[in-house]
C-alpha positions as CSV (number, residue, x, y, z in Angstrom):
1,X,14.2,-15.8,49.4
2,X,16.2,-13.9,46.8
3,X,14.6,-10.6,44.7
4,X,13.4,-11.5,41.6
5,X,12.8,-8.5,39.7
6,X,11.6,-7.7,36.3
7,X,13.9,-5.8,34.5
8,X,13.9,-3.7,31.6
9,X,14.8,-6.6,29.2
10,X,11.2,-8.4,29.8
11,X,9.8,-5.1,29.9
12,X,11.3,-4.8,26.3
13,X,10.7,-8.0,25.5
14,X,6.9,-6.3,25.8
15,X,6.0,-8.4,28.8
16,X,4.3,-6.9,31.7
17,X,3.5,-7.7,35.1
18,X,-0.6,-9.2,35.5
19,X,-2.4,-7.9,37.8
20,X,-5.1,-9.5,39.6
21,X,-3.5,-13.1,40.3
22,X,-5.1,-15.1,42.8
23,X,-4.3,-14.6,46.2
24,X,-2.7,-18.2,46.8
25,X,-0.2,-17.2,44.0
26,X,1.0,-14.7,46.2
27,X,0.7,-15.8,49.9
28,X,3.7,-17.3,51.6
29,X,3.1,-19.3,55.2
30,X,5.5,-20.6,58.1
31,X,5.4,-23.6,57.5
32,X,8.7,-25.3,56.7
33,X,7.5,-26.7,53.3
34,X,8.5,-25.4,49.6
35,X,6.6,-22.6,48.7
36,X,6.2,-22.0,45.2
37,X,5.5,-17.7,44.0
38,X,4.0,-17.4,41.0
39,X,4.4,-14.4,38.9
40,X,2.1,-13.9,35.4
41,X,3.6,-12.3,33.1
42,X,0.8,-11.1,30.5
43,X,2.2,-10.2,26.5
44,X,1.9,-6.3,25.6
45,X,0.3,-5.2,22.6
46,X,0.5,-1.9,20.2
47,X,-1.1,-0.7,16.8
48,X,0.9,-1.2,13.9
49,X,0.3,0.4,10.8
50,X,0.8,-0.5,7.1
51,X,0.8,1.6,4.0
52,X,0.0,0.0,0.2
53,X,0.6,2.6,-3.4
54,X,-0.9,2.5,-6.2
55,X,1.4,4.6,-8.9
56,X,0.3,4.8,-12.6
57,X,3.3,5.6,-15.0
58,X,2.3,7.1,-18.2
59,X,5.3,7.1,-20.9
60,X,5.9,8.8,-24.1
61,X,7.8,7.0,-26.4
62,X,8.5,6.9,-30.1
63,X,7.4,3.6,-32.2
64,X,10.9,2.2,-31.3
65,X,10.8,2.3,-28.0
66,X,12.6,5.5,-27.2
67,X,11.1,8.4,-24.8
68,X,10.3,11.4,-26.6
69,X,9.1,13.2,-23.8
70,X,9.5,12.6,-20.1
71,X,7.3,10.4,-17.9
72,X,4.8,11.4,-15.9
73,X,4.1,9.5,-12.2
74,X,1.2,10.0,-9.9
75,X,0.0,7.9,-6.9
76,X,-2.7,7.3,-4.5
77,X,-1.6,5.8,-1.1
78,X,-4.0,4.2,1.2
79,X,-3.2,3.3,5.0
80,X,-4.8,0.2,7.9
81,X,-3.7,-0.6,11.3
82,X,-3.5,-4.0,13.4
83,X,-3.0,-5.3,16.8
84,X,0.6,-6.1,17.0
85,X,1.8,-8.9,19.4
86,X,4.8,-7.0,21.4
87,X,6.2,-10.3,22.3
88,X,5.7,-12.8,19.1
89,X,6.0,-9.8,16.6
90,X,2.8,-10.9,15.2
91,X,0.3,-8.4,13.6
92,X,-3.7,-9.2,13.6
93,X,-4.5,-7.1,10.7
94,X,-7.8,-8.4,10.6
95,X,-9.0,-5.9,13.6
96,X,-7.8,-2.4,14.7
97,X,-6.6,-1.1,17.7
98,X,-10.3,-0.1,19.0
99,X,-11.2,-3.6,18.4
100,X,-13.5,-3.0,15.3
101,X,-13.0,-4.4,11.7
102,X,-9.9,-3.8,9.5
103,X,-10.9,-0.2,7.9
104,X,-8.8,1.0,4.8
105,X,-8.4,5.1,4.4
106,X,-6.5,7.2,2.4
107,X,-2.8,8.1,3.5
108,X,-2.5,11.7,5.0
109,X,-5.2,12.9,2.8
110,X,-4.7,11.6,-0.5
111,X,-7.2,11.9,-3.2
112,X,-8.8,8.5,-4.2
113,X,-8.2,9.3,-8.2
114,X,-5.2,9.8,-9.7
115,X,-5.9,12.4,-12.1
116,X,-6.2,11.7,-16.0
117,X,-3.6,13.6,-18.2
118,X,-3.2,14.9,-21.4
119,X,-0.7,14.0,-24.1
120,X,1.6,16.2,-24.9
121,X,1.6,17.6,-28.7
122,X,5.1,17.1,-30.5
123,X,6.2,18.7,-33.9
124,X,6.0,16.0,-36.7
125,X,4.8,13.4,-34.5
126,X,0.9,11.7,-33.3
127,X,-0.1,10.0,-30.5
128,X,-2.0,7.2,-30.5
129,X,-3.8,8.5,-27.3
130,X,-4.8,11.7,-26.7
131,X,-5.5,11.3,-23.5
132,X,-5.0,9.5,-20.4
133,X,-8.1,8.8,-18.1
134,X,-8.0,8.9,-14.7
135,X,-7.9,6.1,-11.7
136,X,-10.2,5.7,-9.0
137,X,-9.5,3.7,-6.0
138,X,-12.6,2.9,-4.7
139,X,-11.4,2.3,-0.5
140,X,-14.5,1.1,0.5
141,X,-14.3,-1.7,-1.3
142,X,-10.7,-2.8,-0.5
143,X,-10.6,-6.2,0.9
144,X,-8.2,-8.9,2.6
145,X,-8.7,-12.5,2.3
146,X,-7.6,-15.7,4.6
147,X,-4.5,-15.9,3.1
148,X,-3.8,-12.7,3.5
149,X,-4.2,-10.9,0.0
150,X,-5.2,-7.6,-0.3
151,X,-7.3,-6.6,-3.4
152,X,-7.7,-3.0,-4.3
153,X,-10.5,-2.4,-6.8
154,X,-9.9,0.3,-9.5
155,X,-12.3,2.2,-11.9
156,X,-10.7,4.5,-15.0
157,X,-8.1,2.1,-15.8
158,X,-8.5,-0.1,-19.2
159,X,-5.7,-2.3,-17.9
160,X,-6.6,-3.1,-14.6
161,X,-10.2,-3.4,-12.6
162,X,-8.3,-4.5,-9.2
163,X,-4.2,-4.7,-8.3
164,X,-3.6,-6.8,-5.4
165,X,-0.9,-7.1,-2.5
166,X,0.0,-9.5,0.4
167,X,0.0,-8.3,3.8
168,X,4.0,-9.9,4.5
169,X,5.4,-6.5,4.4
170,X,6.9,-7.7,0.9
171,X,5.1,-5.7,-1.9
172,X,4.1,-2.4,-0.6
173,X,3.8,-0.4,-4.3
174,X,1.8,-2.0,-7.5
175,X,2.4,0.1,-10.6
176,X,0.0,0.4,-13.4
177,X,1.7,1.5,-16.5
178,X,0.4,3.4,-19.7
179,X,2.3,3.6,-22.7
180,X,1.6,6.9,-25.4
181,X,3.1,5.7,-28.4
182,X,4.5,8.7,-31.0
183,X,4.4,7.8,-34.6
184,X,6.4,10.3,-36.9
185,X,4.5,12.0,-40.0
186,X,6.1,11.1,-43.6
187,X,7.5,14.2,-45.2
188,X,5.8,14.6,-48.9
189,X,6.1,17.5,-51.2
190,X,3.2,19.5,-52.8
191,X,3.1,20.2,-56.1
192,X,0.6,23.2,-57.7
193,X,-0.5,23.0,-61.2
194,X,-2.4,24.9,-63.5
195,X,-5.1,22.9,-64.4
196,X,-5.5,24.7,-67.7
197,X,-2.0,24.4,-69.6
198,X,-0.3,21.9,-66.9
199,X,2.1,23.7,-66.3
């Protein structure tokens, strides 16, 4: 009978050889009749891991539209891991690798709040806000449904209590964006007059 050997294709493939096959699976006789050798091949499996941002833009910009001072960008990252399917490519994110329940964390030690901000003051011109509060990502909280959606709750934000995200490796940032609008003062003239002659 020819060598069959499993090469370093399969093994990339992220097959690998079973162990513990039955013992008529791999006993061969002398008897003149075909003899079938059955080899198990059993799939391979890894952690994969998968990152999601929340960034909150806060712009400055005059009544028109233009910027009068330049944006500011902050972020909060948070991180989960799966079981990924060597063979099919497929990712059960719905477990990790130790076999417990999908946890979410934050990414390489983030903070869960983005910090508020303050407004910057311009000659001749008002804000509408002073200040920007800040965004809290409560992690705990973060959940995926059947289909796959992740939602991310928020506190902080007036604009949004939850962002959501789907776990097909398509949208990986959600942006929250704040706009500081600058109105420009009137210029007016003062004029001082002596209330007794008017003058």
């Amino acid at each position: 009978m020819p060598t069959q050997t499993l090469t370093t294709a399969d093994k990339d493939a992220g097959y690998v050889l079973m162990q513990g096959t039955t013992a008529s699976d791999r006993i061969f006789d002398d008897t003149d009749s075909v003899q079938e050798y059955v080899v198990y091949l059993e799939h391979t499996y890894s952690t994969a891991t998968e990152d999601k941002t929340i960034t909150e833009t806060v712009k400055y910009q005059k009544t028109n539209g233009e910027e009068i001072a330049p944006s500011e960008t902050k972020s909060v990252t948070v991180t989960h891991s799966g079981i990924k399917d060597n063979v099919t490519g497929q990712v059960n994110w719905t477990e990790d690798d130790k076999g417990g329940a999908d946890t979410w964390t934050l990414k390489d030690g983030d903070s869960a709040t983005i910090p508020g901000v303050t407004s910057p003051t311009i000659d001749h011109y008002v804000a509408d806000k002073t200040t920007i509060n800040p965004v809290t990502v409560d992690v705990a909280k973060i959940t995926t449904d059947a289909n796959g959606q992740i939602t991310v709750p928020l506190s902080g934000d007036p604009n949004a209590s939850t962002v959501t995200f789907t776990n097909d490796g398509g949208n990986q940032t959600q942006e929250l964006t704040q706009v500081v609008t600058y109105t420009e003062l009137g210029t007016f003239s003062v004029q001082y007059v002596d209330q007794d002659n008017g003058n």
